[in-house]
DSSP file (Angstrom, degrees, kcal/mol; ACC not computed):
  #  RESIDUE AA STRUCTURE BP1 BP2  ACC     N-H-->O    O-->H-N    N-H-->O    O-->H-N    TCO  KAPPA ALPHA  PHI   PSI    X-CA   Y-CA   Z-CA
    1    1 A X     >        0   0    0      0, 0.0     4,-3.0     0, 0.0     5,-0.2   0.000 360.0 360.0 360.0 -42.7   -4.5    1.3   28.1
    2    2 A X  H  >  +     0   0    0      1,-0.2     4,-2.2     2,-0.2     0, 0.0   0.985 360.0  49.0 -53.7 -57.6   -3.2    1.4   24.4
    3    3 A X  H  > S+     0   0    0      2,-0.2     4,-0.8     1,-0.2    -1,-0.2   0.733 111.7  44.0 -74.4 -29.8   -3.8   -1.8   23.9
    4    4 A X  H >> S+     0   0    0      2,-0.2     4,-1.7     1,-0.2     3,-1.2   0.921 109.0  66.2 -70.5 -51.6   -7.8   -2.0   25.3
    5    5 A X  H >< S+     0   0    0     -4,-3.0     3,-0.6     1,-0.3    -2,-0.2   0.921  96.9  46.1 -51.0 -44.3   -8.1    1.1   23.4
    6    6 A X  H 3< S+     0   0    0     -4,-2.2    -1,-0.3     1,-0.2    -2,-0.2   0.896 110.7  54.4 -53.0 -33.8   -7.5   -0.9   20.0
    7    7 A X  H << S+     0   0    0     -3,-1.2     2,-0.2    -4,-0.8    -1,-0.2   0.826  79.8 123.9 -77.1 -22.2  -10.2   -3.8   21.3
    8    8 A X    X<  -     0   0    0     -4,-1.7     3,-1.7    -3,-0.6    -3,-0.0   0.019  45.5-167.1 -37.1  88.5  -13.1   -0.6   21.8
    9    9 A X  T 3  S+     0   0    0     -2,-0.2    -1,-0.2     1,-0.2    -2,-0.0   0.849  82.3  56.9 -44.6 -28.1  -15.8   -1.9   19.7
   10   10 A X  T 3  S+     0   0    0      2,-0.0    -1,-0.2     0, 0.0    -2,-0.1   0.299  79.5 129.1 -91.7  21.9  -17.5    1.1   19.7
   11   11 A X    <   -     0   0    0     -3,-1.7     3,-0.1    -6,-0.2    56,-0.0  -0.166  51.9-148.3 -65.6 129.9  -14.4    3.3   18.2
   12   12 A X  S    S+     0   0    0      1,-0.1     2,-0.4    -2,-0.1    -1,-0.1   0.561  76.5  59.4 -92.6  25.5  -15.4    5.0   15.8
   13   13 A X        -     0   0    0      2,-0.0     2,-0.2     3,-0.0    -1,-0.1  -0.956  65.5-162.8-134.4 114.4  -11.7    5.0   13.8
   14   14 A X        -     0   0    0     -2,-0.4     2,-1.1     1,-0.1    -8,-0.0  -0.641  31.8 -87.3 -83.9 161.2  -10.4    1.8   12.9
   15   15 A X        +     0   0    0     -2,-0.2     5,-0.1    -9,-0.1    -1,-0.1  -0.475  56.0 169.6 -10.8  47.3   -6.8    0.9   11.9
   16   16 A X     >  -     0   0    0     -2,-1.1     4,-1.6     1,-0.1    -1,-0.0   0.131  52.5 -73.4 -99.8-160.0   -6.2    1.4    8.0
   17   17 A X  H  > S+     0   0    0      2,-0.2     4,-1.6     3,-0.1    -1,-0.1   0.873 121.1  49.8 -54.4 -51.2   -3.4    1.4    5.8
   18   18 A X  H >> S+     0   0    0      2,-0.2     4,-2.8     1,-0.2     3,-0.7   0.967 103.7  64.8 -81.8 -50.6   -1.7    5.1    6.7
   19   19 A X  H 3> S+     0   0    0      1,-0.2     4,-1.1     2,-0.2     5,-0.4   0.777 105.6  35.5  -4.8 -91.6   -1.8    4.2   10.0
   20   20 A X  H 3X S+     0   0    0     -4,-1.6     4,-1.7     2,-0.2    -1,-0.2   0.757 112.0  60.1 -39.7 -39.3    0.5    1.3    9.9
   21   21 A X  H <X S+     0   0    0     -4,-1.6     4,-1.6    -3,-0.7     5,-0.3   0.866 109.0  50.0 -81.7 -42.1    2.6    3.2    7.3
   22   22 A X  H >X S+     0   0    0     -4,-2.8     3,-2.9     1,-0.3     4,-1.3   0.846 114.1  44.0 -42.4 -90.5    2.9    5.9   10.4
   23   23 A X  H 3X S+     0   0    0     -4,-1.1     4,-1.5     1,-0.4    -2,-0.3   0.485 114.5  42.6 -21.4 -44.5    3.8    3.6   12.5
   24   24 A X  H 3X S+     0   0    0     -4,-1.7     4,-0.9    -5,-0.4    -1,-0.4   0.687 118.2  45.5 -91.4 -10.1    6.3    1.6   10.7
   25   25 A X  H XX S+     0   0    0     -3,-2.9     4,-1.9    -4,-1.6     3,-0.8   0.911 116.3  47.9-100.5 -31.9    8.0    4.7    9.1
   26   26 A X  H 3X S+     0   0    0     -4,-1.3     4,-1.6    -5,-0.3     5,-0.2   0.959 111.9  54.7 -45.0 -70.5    8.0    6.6   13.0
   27   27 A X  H 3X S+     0   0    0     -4,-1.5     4,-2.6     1,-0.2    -1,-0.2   0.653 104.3  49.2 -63.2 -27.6    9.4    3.0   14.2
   28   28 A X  H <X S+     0   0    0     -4,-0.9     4,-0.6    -3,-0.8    -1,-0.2   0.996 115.9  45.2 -70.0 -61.9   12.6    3.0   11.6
   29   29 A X  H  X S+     0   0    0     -4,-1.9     4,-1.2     1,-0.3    -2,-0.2   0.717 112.3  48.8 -70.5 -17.7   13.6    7.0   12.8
   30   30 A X  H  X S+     0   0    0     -4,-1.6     4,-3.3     2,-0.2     5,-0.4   0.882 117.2  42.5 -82.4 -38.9   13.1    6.2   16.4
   31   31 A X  H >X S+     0   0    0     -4,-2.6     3,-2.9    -5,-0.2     4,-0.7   0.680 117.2  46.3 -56.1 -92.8   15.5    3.0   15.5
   32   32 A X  H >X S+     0   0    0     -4,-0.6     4,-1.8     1,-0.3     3,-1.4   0.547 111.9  54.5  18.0 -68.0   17.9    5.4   13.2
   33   33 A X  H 3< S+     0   0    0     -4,-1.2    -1,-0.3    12,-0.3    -2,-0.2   0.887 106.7  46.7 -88.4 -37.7   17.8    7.7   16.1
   34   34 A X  H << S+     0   0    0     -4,-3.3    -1,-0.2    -3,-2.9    -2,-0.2   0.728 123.6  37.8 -55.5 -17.3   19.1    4.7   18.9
   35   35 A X  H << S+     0   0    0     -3,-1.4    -2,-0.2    -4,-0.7     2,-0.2   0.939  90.3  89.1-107.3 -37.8   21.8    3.8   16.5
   36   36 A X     <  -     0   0    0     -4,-1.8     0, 0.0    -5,-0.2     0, 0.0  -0.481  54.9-157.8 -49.9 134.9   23.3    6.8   14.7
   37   37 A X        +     0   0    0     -2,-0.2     2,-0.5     4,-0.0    -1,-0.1  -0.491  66.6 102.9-103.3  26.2   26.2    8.3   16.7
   38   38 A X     >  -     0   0    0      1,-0.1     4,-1.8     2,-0.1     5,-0.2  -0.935  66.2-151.3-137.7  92.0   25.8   11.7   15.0
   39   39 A X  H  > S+     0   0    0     -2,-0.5     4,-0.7     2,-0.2    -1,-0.1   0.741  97.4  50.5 -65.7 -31.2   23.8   14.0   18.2
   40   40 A X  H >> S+     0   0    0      2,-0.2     3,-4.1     3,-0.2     4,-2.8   0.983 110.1  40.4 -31.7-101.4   22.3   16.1   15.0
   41   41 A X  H 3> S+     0   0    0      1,-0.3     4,-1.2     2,-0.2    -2,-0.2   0.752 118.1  53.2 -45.0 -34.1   20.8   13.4   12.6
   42   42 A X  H 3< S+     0   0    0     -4,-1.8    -1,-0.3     2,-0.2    -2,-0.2   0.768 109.0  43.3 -56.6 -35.9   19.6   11.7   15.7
   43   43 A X  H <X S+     0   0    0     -3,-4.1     4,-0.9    -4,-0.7     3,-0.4   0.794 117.7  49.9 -68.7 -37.5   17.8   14.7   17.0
   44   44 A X  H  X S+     0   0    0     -4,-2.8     4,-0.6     1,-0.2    -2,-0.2   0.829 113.0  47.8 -63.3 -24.3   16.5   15.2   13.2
   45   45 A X  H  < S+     0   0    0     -4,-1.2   -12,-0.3    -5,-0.4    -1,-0.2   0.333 114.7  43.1-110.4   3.9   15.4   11.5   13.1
   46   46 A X  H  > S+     0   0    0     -3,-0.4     4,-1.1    -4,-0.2    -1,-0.2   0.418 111.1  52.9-117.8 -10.2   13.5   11.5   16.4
   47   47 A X  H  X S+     0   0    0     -4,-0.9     4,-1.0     2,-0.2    -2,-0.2   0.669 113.7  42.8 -92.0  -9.2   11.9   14.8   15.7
   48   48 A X  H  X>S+     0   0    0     -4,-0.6     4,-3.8     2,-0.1     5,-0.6   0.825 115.6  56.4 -79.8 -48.1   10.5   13.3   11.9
   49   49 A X  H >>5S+     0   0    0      1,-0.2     4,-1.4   -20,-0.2     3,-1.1   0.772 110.2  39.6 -38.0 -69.7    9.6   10.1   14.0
   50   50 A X  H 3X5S+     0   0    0     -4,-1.1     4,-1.5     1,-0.3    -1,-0.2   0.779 115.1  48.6 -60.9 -47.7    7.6   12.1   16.4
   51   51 A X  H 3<5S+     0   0    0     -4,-1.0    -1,-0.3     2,-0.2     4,-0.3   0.873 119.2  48.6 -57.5 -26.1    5.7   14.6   13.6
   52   52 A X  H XX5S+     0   0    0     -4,-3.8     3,-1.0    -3,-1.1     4,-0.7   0.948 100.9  58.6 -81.4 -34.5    5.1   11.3   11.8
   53   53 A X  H 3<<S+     0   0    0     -4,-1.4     4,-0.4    -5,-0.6    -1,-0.3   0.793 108.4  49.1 -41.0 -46.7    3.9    9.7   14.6
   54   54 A X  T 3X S+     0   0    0     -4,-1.5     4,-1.1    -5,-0.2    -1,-0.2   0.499  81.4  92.9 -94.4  12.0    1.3   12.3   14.8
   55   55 A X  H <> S+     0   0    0     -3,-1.0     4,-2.0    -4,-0.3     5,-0.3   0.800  79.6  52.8 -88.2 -30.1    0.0   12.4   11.6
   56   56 A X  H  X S+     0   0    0     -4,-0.7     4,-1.3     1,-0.2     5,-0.4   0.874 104.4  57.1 -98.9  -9.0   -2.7   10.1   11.8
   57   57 A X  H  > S+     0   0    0     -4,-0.4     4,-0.5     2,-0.2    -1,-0.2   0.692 110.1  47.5 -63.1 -21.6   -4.2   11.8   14.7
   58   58 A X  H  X S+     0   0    0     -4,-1.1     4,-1.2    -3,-0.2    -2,-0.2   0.836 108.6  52.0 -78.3 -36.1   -4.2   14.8   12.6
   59   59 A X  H  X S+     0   0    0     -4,-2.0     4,-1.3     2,-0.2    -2,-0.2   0.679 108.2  47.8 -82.3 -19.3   -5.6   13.3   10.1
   60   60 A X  H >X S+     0   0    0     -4,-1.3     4,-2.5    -5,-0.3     3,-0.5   0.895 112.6  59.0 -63.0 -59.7   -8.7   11.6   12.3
   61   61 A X  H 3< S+     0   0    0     -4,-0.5    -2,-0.2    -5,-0.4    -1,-0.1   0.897 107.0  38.7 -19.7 -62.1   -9.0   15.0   13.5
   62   62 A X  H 3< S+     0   0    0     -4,-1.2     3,-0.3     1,-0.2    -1,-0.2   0.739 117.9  48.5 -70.5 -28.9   -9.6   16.6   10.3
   63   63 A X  H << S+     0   0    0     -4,-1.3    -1,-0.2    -3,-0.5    -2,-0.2   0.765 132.1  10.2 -96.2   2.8  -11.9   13.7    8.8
   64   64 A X    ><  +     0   0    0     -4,-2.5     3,-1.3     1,-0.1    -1,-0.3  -0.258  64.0 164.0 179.1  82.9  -14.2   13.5   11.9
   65   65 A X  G >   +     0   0    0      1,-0.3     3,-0.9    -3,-0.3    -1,-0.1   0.454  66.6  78.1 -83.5 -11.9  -13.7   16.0   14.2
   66   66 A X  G 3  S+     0   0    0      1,-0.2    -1,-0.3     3,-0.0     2,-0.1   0.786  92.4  58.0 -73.1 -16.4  -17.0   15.4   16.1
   67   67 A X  G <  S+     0   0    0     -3,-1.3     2,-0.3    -7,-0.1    -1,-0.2  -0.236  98.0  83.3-111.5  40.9  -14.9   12.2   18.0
   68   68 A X    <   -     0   0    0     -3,-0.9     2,-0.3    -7,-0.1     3,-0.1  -0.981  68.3-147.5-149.8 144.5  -12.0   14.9   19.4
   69   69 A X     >  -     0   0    0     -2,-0.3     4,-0.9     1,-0.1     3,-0.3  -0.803   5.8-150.7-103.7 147.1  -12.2   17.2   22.6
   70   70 A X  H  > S+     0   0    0     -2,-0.3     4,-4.0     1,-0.2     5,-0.2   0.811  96.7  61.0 -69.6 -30.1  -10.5   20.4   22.4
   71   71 A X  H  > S+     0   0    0      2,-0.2     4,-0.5     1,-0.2    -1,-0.2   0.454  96.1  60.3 -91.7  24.2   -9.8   20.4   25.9
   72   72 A X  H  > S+     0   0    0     -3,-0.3     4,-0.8     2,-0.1    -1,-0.2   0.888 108.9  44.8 -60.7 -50.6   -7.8   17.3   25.5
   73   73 A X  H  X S+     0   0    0     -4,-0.9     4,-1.7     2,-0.2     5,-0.3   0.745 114.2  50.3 -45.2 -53.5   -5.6   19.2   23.2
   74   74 A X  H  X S+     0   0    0     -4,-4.0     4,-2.6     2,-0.2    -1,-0.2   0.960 109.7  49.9 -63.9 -33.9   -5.5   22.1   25.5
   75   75 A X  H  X S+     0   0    0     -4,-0.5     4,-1.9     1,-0.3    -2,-0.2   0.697 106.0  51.6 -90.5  -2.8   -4.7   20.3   28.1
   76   76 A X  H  X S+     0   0    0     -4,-0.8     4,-1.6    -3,-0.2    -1,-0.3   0.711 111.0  51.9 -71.6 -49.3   -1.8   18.3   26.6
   77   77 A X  H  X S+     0   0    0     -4,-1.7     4,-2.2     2,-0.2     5,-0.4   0.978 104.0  56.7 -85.0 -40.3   -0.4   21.6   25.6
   78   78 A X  H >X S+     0   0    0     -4,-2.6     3,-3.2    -5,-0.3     4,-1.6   0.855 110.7  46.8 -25.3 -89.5   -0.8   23.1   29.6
   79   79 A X  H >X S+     0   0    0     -4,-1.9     3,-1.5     1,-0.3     4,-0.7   0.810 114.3  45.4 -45.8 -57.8    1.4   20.1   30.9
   80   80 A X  H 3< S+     0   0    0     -4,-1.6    -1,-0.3     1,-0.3    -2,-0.2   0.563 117.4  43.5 -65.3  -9.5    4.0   20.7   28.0
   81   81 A X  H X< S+     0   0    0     -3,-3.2     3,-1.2    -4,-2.2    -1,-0.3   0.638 109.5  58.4 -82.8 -36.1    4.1   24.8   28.6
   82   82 A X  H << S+     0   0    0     -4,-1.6    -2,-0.2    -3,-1.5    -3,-0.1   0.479 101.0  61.6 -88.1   2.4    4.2   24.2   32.6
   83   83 A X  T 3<        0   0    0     -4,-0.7    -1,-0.3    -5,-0.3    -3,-0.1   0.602 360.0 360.0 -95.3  -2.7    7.6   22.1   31.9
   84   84 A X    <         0   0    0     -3,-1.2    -2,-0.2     0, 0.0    -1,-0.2   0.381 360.0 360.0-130.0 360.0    9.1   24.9   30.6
């Protein structure tokens, strides 16, 4: 699914530079966070991976909000409230 989603031609966000920058600095702290032996800095370095991780969805959000559902977002937060 990830991967068809990158081929959409008709997406209306392409790839740019902070993207990849997400993505490569998220991919070092989830490594950090397989390798460290320290249950702390590994919980710190897989919780910056993850915020960073999200950053360019926030930022698509913000620059062209017409191509985001709210109730996607609601409904993402439902499952993650009904685990708890």
């Amino acid at each position: 699914m990830v991967l068809a989603s990158f081929r959409n031609s008709h997406s209306v966000w392409k790839i740019g530079a902070f993207d990849v920058v997400c993505g490569l600095v998220s991919l070092a702290g989830l490594a950090f966070w397989a390798f460290v032996h320290e249950p702390t800095v590994a919980l710190a370095a897989f919780v910056g991976a993850d915020q960073v991780a999200g950053l360019p969805t926030v930022r698509k959000s913000w620059l062209a909000p017409s191509t985001e559902s709210p109730r996607v977002f609601i409904m993402g937060s439902l499952t993650v409230a009904s685990r708890y």
